[in-house]
N, C-alpha and C positions, 0 to 999 in steps of 0.2 A: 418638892412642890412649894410654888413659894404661897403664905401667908396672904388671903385677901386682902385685907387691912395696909398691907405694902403696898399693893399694886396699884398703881394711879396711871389712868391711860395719859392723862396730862403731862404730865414729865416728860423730859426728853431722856432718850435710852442712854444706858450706861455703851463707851464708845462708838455711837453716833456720832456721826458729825452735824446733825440736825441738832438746834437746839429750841427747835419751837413747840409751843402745845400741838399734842395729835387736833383738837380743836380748833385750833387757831386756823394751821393751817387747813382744814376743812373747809374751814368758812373763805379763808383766803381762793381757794379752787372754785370753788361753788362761785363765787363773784368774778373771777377770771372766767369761767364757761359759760355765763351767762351774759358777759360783755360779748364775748366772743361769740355769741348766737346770736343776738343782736344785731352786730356787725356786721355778718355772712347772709343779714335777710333776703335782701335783694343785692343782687349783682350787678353791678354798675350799668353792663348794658339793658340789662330790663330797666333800668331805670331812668336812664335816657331815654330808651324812647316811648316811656309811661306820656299819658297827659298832662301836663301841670293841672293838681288841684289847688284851692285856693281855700288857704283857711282865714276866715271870717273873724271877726273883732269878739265873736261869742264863742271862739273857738270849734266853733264848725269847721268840716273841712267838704268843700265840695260847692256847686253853684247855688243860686236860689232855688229855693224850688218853688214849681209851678203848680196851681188845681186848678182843678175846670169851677167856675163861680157855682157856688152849691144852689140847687135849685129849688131850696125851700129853704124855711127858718130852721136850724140846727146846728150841729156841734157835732165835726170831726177830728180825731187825735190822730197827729204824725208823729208815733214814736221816734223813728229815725231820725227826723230834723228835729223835734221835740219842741213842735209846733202845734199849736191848738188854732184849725178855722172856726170862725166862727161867722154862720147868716144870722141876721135880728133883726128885724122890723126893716127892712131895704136898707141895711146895713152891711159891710162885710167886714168883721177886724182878723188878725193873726197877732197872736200872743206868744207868750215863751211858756210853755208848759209846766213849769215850776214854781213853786208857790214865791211871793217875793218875802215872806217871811222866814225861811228857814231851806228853801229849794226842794220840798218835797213835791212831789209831782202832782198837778191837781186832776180831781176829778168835777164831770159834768153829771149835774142830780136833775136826768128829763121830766120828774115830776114835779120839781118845783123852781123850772127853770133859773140853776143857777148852781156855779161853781163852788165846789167846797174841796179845802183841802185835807187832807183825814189823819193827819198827822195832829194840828191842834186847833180844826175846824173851823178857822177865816174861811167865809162865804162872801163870793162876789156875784156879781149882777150878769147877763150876757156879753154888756160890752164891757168889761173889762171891773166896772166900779167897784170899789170893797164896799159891802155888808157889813160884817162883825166878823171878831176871832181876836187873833192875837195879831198877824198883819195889820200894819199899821198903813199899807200904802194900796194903789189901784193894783192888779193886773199887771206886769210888765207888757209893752207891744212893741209889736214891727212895725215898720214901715210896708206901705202894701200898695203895689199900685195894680190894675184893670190893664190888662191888652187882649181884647176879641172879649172871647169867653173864657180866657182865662183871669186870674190873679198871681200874682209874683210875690212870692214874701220875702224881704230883705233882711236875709236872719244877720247883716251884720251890721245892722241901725235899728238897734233894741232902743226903744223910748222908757224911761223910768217918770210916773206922773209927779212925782215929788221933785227931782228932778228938773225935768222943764214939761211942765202941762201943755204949752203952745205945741210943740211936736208930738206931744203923747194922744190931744183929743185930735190933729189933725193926720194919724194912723188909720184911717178908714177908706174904704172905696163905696162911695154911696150908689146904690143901684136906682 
């Protein structure tokens, strides 16, 4: 019986022709089968004839998306696009959901109408303005335009107000 103290699974065995750590190559397999899954996702012909999606400048992937114009003053979140609509005083803006200070995701406080992020509590206004916190800047927004009753947010023409203000206050569809 051999000695624990000898035994090291590291080493390569005495006449092996391997001469790698049992570790090493572990990890080496582990990174080969999972390239290799990867690779086998889709199969070339589903994949031709998938629809081309389009990834966005904010790395979305997929079209604008559309809402019916909200029919009163409030605040809906679109986790999925990670879109914030927002109605305000015959207002409508669309924002990017994350805080522009650190990208934690904000939240809407209906009692005292106004965004606050809960990570290090920057509070902004409905349409977009900062308040106080540790953000230093507005809101990030979209571009948004009106067709019928709906609205279109163009999640890949994100306006920063620091940035350029002139595109950032003219992100609104006024009702």
């Amino acid at each position: 019986m051999n000695d624990s103290s000898e035994h090291n699974d590291d080493a390569a065995c005495e006449g092996c022709e391997l001469t790698r750590p049992r570790r090493e190559f572990l990890k080496e397999i582990g990174a080969a089968a999972m390239g290799a899954l990867l690779l086998a996702g889709i199969p070339a012909e589903v994949a031709a004839a998938m629809e081309p999606r389009r990834v966005t400048a904010s790395g979305r992937v997929g079209a604008d998306p559309t809402y019916p114009v909200p029919a009163a003053d409030g605040v809906q979140i679109d986790k999925v696009n990670e879109v914030i609509l927002v109605r305000w005083q015959n207002s409508v803006w669309a924002f990017n959901l994350s805080c522009p200070h650190q990208r934690t995701a904000l939240r809407w406080t209906e009692a005292k109408h106004e965004f606050q992020c809960p990570k290090h509590k920057s509070r902004y206004q409905p349409d977009g303005t900062f308040i106080a916190g540790r953000a230093t800047r507005n809101m990030d927004r979209f571009s948004i335009t009106r067709t019928g009753t709906d609205v279109i947010v163009h999640v890949g023409a994100m306006h920063k107000s620091d940035a350029d203000q002139s595109s950032w206050s003219a992100s609104v569809v006024k009702l």
